[in-house]
C-alpha positions, 0 to 999 in steps of 0.5 A, a space after each residue: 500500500 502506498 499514498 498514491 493507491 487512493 490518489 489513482 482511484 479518486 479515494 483520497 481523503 483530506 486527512 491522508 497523509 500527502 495530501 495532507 502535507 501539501 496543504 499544510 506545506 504551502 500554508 506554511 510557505 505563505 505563513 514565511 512570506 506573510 513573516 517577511 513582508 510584516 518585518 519589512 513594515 519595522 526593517 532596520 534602517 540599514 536597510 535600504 528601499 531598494 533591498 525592502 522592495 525586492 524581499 518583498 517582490 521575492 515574498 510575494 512571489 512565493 507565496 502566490 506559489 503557495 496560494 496557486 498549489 492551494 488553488 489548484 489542489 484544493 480549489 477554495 481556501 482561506 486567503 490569509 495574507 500579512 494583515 491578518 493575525 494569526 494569533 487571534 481567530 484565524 479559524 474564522 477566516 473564511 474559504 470563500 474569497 477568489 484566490 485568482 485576482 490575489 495570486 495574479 496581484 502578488 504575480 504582477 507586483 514580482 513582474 513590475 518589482 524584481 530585478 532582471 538579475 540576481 546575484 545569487 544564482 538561483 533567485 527569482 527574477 522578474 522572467 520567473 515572475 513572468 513565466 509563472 504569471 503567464 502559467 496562472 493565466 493559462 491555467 484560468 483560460 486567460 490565453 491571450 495575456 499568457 501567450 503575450 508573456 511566453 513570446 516576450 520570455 521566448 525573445 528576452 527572456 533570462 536566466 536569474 544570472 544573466 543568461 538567455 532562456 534557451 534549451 540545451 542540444 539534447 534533452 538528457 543534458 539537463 540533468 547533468 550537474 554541469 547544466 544546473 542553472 541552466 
């Protein structure tokens, strides 16, 4: 017996373990994001407008990753997002709000905000905002918007150190360390 047993057959239910881990997993995901854009609200002076305008386009960006996981796996959750206390009646907070317009806000604000490098490899860059904008579109039938994005991504579209989206000769050679990155 495996987790994926029930899974295959449409049995599953919310308190089996996988499924059960993703939503907590992308709760807690949105929880970090959530942290680190109330922190920014009392940064350290040290830190500048610059740096707090990119941690929050790379917070933003991840936790509408969690909500689209969410979105997708479980259709309507609760929206809870850094205004929200945790500590105090987040039981009362409702499943009925439309996630769409919410993960798409967070999605444009990473697109407008996010540098188009990186200095560590790895990070997200304003083409990952992008890419990820324009699957959330093509995953609500919005084609036209998504297509627009995937052609300014096929024609400028850059890796977070700079380097030209491309694919490599053959297919296997991704998943070769010397690749990573790529």
């Amino acid at each position: 017996f495996s987790d994926i047993n029930p899974i295959q057959r449409y049995e599953a239910l919310p308190t089996q373990g996988v499924i059960n881990d993703k939503y907590n997993g992308n709760y807690e995901g949105v929880a970090r994001a959530n942290s680190v854009l109330k922190l920014l609200l009392t940064a350290d002076p040290s830190v500048t407008d610059a740096e707090k305008l990119s941690f929050e386009a790379q917070a933003k960006f991840l936790r509408a990753h969690g909500y689209f996981e969410l979105k997708r796996g479980f259709n309507n959750t609760p929206y809870v997002d850094e205004t929200i206390d945790v500590g105090s009646g987040i039981s009362e907070v409702k499943n009925d709000a439309d996630l769409w317009p919410k993960i798409e806000a967070d999605l444009q604000f990473a697109v407008t905000n996010l540098p188009e490098t990186q200095s560590q490899v790895g990070r997200v860059n304003k083409s990952a905002a992008k890419a990820y904008l324009a699957k959330v579109y093509m995953y609500q039938g919005k084609f036209a918007p998504a297509k627009a994005l995937f052609d300014d991504l096929i024609a400028n579209g850059k890796t977070s150190n700079g380097k030209k989206y491309g694919l490599v000769a053959k297919y296997a050679d991704v998943f070769k360390a010397s690749n990573d990155n790529n």
